[in-house]
C-alpha positions as CSV (number, residue, x, y, z in Angstrom):
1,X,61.5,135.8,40.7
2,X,58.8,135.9,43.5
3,X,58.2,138.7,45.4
4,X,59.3,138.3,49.3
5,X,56.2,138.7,51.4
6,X,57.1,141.8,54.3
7,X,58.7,140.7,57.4
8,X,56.5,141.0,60.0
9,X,57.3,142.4,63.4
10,X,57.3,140.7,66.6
11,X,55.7,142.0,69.4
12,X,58.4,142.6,72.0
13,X,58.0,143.5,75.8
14,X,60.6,145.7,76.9
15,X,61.1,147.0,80.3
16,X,61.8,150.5,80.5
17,X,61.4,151.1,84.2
18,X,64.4,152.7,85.8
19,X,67.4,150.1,87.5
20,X,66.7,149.5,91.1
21,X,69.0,151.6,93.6
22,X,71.6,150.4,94.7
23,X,70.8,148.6,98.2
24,X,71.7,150.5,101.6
25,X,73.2,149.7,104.5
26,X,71.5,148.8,107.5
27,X,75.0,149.6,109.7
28,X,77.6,152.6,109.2
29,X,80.7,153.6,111.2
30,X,80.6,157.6,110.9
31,X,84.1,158.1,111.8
32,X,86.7,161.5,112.7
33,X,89.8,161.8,113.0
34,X,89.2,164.5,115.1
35,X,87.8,167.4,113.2
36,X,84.0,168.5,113.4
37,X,81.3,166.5,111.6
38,X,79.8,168.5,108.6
39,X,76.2,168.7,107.9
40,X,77.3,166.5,104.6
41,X,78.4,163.7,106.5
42,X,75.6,163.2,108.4
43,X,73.1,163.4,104.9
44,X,75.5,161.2,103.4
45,X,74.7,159.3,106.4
46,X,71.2,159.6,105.9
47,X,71.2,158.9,102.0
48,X,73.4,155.9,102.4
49,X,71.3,153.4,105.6
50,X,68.9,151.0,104.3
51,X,65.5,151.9,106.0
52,X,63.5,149.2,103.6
53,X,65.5,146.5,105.4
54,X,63.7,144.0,108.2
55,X,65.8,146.2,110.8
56,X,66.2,149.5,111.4
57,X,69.3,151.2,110.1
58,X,72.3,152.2,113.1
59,X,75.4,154.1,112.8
60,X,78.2,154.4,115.1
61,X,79.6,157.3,115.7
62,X,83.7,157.1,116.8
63,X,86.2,159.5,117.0
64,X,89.9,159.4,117.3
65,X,91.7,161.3,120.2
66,X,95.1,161.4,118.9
67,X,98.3,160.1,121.0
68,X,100.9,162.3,119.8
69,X,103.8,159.8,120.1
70,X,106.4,158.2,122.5
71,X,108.8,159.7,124.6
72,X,112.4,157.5,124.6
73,X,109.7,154.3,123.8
74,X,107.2,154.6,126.8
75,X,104.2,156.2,126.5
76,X,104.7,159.8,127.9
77,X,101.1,161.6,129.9
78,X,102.6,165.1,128.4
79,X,101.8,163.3,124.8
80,X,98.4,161.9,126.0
81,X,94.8,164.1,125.1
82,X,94.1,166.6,128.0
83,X,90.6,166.4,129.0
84,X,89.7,169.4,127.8
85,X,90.9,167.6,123.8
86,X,88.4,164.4,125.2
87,X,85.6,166.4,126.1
88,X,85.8,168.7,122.7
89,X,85.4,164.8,120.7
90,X,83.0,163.7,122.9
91,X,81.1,166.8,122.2
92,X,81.5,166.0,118.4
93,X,80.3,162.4,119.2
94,X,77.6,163.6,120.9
95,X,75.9,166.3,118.7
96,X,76.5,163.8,115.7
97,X,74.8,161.1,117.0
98,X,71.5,163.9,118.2
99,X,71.6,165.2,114.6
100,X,71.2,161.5,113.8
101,X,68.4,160.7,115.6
102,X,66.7,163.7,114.2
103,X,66.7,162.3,110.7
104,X,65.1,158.9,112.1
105,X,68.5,157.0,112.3
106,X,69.5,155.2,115.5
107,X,72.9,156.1,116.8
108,X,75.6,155.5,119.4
109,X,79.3,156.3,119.4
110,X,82.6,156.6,121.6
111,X,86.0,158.0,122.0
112,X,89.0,156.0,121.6
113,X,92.4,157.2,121.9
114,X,95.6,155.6,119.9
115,X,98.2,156.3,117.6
116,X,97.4,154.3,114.9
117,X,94.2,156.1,113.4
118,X,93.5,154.3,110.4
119,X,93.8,151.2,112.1
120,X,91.5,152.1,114.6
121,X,89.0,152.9,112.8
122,X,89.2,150.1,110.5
123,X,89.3,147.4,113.1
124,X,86.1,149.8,114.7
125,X,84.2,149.1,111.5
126,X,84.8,145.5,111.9
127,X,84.3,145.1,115.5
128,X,80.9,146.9,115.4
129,X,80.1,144.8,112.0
130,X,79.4,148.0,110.2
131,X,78.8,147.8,106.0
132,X,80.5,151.1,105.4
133,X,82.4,153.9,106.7
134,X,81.6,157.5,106.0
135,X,84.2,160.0,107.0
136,X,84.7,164.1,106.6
137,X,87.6,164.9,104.3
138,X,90.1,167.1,103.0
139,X,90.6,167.2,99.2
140,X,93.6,164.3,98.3
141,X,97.0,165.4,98.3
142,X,100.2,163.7,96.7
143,X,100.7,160.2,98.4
144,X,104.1,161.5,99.7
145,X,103.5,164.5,101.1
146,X,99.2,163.3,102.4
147,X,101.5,160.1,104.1
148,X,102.9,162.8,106.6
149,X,99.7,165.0,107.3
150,X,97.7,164.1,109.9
151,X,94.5,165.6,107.6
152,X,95.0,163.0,105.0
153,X,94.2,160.3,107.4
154,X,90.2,159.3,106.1
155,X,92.2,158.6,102.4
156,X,94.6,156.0,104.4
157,X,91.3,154.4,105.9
158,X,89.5,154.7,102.5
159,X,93.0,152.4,101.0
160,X,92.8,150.4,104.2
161,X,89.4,149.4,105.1
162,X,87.8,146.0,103.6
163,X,84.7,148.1,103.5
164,X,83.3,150.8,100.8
165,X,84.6,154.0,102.3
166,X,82.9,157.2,101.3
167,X,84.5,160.5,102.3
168,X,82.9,163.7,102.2
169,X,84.0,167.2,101.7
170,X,83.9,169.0,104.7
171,X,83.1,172.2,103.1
172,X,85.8,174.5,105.3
């Protein structure tokens, strides 16, 4: 029997840098279903656009002003946002889109008001060809009871929209 001679090792270069981030997103639809924006939302904001890209990142801001229903099938004006409901959103439009533009992000935003929320504000992400949505939420509820509150609305877009949806506590 011979003796083996010892294996010897291959040099081997291995790269132990960390994975790259996952990429940004150069524009965001900051949407409400009519409750205030949290400080979270607008971080998330911050944390999520792309500001490595050719373009500066932009977010739109939208809120819902919520039609309350139909009165024997016609729309009804008693069921309709007062102004006073329309200035409070555009107010919350408003300082969002300021708060924004002090963390270096460019901003613009509306007030729409409809019925159908979740569609809304899906169609809103599309029309404004926006990569993500980022929304204030309430903690999830059972399916059948959440379908019936209007507070459960951003998990409805989140199962809805045909873009990543991320929903953020809204620490009340």
């Amino acid at each position: 029997m011979s003796a083996a001679a010892p294996a010897e090792l291959a040099e081997v270069d291995v790269d132990v840098s960390m994975p790259a981030a996952e990429p940004g997103y150069a524009r965001i639809l900051l949407a409400t279903e009519g409750r205030a924006i949290p400080d979270a939302a607008i971080a998330r904001v911050a944390e999520l656009a792309d500001r490595s890209g050719p373009t500066d990142p932009s977010v739109h801001v939208f809120s819902i002003a919520r039609i309350h229903g139909v009165s024997f099938g016609f729309p009804n004006p008693g069921l309709l946002p007062t102004k006073r409901e329309l200035a409070a959103l555009r107010e919350i439009v408003d300082s969002a889109i300021r708060r924004l533009e002090r963390e270096g992000i460019e901003a613009e935003g509306h007030v729409l008001a409809t019925r159908k929320a979740t569609a809304r504000i899906c169609q809103e992400a599309i029309k404004e060809e926006c990569q993500a949505i980022v929304m204030a939420a309430d903690p999830d509820r059972n399916r059948l009871v959440g379908d019936m509150l209007w507070t459960q609305e951003p998990q409805r877009v989140r199962r809805r929209a045909k873009v990543p949806v991320f929903l953020v506590s809204d620490g009340d």
